[in-house]
Biopython code that builds the backbone (N, CA, C, O; Angstrom):
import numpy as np
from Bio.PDB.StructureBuilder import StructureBuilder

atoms = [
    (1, "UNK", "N", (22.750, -25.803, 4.515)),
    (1, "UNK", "CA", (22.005, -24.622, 4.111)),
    (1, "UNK", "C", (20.547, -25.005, 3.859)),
    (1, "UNK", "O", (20.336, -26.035, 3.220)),
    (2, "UNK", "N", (19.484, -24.245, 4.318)),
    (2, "UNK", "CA", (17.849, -24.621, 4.621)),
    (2, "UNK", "C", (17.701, -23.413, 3.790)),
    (2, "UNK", "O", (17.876, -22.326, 4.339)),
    (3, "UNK", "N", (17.338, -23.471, 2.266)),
    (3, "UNK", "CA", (16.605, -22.917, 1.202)),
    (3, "UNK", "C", (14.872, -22.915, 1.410)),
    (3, "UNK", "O", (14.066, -23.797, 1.707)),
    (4, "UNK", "N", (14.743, -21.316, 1.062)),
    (4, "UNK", "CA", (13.289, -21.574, 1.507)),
    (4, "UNK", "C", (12.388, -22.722, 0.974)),
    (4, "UNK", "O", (11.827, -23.619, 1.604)),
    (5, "UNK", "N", (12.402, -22.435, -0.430)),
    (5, "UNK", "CA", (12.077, -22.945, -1.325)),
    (5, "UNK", "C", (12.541, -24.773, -1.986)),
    (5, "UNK", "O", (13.611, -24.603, -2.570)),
    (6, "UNK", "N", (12.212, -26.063, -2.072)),
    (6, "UNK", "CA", (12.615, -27.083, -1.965)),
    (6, "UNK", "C", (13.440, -26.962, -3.635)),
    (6, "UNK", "O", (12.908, -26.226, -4.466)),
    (7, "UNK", "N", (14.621, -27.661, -3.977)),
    (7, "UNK", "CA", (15.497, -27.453, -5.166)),
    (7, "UNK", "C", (14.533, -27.786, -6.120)),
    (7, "UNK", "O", (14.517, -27.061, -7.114)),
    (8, "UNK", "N", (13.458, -29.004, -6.051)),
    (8, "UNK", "CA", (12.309, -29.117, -7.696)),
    (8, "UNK", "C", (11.615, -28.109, -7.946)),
    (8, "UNK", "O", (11.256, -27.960, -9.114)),
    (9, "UNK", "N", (11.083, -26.775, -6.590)),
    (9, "UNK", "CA", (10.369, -25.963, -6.888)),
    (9, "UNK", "C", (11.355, -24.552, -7.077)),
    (9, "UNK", "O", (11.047, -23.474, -7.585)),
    (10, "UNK", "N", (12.664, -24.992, -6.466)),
    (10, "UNK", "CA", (13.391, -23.557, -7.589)),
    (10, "UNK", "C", (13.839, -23.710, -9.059)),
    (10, "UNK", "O", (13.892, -22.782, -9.866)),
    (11, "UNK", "N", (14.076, -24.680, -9.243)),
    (11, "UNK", "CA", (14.423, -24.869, -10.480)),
    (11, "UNK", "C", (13.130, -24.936, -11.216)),
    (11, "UNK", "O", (13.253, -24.664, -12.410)),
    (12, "UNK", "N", (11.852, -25.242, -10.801)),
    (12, "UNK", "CA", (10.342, -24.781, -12.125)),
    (12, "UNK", "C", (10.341, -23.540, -11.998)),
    (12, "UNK", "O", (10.177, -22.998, -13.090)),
    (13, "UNK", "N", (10.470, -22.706, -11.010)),
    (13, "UNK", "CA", (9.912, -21.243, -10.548)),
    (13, "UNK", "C", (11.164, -20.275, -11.485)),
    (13, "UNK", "O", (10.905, -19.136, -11.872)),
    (14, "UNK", "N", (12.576, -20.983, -11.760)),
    (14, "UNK", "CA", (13.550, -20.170, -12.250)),
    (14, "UNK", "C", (13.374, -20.282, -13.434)),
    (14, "UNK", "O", (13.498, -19.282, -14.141)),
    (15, "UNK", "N", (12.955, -21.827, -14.130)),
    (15, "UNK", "CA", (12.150, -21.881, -15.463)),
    (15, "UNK", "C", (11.211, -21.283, -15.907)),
    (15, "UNK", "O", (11.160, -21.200, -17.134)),
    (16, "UNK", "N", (10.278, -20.738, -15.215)),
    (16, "UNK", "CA", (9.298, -20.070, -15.284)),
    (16, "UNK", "C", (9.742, -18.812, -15.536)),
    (16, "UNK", "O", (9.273, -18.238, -16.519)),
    (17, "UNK", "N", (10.769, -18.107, -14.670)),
    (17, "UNK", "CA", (10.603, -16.553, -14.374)),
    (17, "UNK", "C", (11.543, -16.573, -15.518)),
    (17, "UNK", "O", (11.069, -15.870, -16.411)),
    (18, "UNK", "N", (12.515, -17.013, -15.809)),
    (18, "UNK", "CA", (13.482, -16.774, -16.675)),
    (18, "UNK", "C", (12.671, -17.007, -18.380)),
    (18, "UNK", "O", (12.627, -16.108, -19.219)),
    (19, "UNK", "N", (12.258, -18.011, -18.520)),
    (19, "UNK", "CA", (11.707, -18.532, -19.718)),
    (19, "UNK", "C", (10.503, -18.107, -20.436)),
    (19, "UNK", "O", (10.062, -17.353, -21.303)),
    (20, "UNK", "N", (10.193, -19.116, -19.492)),
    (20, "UNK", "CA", (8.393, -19.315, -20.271)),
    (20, "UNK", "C", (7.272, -17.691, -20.196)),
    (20, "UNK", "O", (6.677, -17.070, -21.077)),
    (21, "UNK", "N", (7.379, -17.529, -18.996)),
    (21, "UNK", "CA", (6.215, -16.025, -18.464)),
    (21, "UNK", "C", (6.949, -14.652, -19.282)),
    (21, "UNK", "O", (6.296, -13.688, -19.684)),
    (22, "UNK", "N", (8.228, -14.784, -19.404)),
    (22, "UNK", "CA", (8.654, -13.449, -20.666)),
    (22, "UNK", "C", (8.344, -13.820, -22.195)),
    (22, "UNK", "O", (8.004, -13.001, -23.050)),
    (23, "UNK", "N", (8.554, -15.461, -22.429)),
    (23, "UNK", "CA", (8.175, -15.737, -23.814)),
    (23, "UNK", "C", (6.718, -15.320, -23.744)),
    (23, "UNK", "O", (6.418, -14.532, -24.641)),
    (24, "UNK", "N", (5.617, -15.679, -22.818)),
    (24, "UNK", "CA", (4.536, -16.077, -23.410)),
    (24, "UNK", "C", (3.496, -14.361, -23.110)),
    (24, "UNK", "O", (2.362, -14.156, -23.541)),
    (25, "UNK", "N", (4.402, -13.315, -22.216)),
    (25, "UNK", "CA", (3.693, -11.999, -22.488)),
    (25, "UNK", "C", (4.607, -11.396, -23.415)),
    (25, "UNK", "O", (4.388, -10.209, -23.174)),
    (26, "UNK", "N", (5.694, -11.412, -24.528)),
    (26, "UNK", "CA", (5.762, -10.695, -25.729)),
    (26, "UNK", "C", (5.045, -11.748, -26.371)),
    (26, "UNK", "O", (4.229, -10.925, -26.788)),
    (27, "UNK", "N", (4.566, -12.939, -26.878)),
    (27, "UNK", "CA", (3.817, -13.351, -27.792)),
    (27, "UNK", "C", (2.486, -13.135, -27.647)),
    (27, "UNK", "O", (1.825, -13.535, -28.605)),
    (28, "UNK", "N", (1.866, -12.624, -26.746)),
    (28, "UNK", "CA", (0.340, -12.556, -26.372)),
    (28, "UNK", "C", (0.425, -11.055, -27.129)),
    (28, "UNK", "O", (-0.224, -10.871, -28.159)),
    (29, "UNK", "N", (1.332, -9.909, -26.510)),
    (29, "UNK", "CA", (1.818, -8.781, -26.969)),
    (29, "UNK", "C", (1.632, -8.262, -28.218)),
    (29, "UNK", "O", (1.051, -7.272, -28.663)),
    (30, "UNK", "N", (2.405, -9.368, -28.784)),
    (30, "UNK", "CA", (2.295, -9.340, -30.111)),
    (30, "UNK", "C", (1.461, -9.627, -30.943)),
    (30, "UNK", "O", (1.175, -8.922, -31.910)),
    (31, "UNK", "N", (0.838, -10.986, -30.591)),
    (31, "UNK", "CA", (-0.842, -11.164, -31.540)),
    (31, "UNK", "C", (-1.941, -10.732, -30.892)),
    (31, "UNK", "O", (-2.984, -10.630, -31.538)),
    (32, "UNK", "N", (-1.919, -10.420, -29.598)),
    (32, "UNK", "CA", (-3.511, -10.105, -29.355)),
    (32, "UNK", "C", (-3.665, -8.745, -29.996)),
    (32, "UNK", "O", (-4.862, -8.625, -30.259)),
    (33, "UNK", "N", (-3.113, -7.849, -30.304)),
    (33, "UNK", "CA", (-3.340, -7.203, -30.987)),
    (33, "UNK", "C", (-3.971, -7.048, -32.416)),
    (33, "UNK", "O", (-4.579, -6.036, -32.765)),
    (34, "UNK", "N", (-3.776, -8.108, -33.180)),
    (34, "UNK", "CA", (-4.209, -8.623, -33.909)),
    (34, "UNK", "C", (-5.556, -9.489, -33.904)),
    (34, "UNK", "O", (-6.201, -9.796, -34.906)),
    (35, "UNK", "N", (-5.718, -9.673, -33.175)),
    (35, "UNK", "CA", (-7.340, -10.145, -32.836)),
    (35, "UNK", "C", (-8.112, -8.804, -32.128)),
    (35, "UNK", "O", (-9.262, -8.988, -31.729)),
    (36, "UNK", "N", (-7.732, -7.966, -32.027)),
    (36, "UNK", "CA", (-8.425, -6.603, -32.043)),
    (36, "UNK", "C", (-8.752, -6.505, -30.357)),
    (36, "UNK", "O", (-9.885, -6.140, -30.043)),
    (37, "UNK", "N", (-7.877, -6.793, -29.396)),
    (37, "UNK", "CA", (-7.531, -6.607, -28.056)),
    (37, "UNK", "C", (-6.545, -6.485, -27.678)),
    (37, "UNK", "O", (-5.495, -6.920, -28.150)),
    (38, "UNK", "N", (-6.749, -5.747, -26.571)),
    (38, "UNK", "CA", (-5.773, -4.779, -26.053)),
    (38, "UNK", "C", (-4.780, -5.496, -25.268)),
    (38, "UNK", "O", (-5.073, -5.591, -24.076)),
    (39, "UNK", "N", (-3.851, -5.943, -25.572)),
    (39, "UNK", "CA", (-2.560, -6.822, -24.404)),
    (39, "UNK", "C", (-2.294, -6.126, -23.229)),
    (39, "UNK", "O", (-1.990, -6.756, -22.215)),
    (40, "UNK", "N", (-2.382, -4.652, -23.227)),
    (40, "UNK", "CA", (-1.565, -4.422, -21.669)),
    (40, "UNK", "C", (-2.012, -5.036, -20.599)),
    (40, "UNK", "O", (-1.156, -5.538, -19.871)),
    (41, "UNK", "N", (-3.340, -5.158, -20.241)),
    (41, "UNK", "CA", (-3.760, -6.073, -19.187)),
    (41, "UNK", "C", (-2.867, -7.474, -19.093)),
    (41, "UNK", "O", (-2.375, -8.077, -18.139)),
    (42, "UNK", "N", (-2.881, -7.641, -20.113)),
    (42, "UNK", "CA", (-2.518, -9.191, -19.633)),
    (42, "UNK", "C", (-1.143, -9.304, -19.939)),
    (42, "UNK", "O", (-0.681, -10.347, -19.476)),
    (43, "UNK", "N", (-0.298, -8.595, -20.567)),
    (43, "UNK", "CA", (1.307, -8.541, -20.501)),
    (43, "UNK", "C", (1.707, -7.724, -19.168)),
    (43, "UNK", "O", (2.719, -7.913, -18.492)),
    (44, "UNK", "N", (0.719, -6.803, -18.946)),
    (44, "UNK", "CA", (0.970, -6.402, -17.351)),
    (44, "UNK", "C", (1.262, -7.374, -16.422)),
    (44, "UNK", "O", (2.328, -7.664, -15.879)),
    (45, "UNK", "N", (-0.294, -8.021, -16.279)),
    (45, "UNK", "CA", (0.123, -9.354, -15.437)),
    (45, "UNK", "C", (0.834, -10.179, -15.127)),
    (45, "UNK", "O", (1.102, -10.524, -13.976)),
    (46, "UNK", "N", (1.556, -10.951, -16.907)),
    (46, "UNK", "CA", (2.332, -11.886, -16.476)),
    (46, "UNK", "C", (3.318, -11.119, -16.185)),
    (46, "UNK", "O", (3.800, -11.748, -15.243)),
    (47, "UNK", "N", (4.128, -9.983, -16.349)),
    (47, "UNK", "CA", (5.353, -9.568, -16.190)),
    (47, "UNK", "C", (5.270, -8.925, -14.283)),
    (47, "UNK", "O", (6.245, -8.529, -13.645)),
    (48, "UNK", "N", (4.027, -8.996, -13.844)),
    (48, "UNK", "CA", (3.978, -8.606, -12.454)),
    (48, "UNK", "C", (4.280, -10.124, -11.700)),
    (48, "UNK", "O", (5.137, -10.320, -10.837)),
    (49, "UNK", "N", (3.546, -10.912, -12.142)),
    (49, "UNK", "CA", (3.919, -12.619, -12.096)),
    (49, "UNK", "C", (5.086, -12.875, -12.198)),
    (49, "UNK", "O", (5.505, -13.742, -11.431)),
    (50, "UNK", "N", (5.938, -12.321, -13.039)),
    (50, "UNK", "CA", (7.404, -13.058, -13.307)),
    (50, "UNK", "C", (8.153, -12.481, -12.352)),
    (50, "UNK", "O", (9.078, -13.089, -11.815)),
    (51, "UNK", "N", (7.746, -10.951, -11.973)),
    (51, "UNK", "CA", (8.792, -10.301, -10.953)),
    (51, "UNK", "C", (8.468, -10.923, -9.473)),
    (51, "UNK", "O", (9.450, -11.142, -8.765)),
    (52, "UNK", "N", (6.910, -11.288, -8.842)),
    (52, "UNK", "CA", (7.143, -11.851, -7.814)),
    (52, "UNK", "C", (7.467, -13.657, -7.950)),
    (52, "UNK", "O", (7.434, -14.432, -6.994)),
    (53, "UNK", "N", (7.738, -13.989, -9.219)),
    (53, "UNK", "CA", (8.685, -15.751, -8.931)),
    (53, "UNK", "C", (10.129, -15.011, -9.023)),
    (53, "UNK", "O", (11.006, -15.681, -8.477)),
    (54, "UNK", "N", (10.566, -13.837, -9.560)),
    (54, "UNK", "CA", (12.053, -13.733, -9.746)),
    (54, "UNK", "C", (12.165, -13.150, -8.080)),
    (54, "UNK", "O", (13.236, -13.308, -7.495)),
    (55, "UNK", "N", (11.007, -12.478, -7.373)),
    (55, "UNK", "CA", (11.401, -11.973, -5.887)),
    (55, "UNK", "C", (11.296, -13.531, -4.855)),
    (55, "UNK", "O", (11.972, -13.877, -3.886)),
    (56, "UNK", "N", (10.461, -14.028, -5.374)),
    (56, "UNK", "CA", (10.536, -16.007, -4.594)),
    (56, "UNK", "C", (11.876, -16.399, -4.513)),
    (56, "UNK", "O", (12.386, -17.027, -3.585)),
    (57, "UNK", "N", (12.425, -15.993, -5.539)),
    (57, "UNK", "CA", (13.804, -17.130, -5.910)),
    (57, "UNK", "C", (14.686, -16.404, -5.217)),
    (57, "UNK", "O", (15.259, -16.945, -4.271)),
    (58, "UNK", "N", (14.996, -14.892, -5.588)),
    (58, "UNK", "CA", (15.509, -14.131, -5.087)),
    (58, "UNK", "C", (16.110, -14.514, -3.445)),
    (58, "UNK", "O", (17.181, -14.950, -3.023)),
    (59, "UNK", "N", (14.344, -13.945, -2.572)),
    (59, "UNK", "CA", (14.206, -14.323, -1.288)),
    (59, "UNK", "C", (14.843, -15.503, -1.013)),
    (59, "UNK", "O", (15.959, -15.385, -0.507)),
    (60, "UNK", "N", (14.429, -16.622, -1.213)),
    (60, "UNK", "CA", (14.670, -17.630, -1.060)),
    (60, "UNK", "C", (17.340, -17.985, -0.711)),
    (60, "UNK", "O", (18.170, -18.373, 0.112)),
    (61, "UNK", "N", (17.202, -17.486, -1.968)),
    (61, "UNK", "CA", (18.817, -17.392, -2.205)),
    (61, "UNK", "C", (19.361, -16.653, -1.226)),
    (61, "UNK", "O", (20.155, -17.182, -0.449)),
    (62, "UNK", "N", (18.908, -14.887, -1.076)),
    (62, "UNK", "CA", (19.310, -14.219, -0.137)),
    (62, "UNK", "C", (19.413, -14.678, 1.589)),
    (62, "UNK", "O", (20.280, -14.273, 2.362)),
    (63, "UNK", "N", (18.144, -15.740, 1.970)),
    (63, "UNK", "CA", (17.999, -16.365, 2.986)),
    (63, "UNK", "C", (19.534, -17.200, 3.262)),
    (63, "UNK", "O", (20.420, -17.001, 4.093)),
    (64, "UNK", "N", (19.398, -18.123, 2.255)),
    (64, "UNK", "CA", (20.709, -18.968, 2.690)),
    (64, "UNK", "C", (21.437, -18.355, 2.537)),
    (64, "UNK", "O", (22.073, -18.443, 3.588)),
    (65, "UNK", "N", (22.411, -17.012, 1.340)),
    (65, "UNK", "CA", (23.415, -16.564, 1.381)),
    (65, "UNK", "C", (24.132, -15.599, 2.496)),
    (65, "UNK", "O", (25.286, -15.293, 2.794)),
    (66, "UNK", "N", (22.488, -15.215, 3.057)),
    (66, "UNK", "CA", (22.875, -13.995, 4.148)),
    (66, "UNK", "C", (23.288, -14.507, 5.576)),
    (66, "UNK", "O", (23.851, -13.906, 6.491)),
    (67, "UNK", "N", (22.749, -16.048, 5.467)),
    (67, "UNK", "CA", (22.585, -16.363, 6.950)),
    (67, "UNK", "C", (24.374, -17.158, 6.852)),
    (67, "UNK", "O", (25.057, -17.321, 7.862)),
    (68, "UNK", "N", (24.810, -17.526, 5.526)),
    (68, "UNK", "CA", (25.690, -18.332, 5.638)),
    (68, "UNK", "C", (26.914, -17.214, 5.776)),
    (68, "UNK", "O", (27.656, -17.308, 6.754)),
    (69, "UNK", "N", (27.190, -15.853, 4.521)),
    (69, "UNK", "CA", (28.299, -15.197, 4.798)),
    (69, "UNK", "C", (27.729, -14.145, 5.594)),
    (69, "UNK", "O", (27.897, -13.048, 5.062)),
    (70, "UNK", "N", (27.156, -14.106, 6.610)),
    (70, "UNK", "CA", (27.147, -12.926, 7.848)),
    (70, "UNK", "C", (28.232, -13.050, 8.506)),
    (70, "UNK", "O", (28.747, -14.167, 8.551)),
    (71, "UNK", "N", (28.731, -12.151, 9.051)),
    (71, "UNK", "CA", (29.783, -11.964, 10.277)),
    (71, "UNK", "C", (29.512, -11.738, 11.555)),
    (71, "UNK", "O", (30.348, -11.022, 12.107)),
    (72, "UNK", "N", (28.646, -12.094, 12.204)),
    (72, "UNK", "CA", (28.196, -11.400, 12.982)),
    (72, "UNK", "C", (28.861, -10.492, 14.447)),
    (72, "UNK", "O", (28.195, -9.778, 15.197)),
    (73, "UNK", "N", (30.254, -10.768, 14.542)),
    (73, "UNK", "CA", (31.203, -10.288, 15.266)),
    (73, "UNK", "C", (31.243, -8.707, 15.415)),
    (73, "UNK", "O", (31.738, -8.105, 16.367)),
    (74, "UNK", "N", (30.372, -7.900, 13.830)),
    (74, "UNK", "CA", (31.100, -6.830, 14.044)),
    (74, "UNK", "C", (29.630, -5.941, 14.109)),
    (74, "UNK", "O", (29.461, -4.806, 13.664)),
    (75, "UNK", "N", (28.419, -6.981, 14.938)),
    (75, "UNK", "CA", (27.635, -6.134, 15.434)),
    (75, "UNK", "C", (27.582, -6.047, 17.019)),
    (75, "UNK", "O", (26.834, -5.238, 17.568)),
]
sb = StructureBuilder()
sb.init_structure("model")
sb.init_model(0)
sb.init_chain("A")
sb.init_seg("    ")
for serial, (resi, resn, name, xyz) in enumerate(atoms, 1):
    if name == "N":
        sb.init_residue(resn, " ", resi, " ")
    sb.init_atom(name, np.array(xyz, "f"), 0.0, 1.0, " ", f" {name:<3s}", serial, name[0])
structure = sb.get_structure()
């Protein structure tokens, strides 16, 4: 199976999307407000960031899973 993506860079990118980029836009969320700025910009961002590493990984999985259980007999 030929994964798009090489296994060291799915496993940072799944660390990333899963972990770190949701921890670190509710904590920005939460105090930049408190320093008297506005978070949506930038909790926008990372959470637009996290959805295209969760669509990377995604892609990536769907590639090998689709190519491996296709049938192709019953086209």
């Amino acid at each position: 199976m030929d994964y798009l993506l090489p296994d060291k860079a799915y496993q940072v990118l799944k660390w990333l999307c899963i972990l770190l980029i949701p921890a670190v836009s509710w904590a920005l969320g939460e105090l930049l407000p408190d320093y008297g700025v506005d978070p949506y910009k930038i909790t926008h961002l990372l959470d637009v960031i996290g959805t295209l590493v969760g669509m990377l990984i995604g892609a990536s999985q769907v590639s090998v899973m689709g190519s491996a259980n296709r049938d192709w007999s019953d086209e």
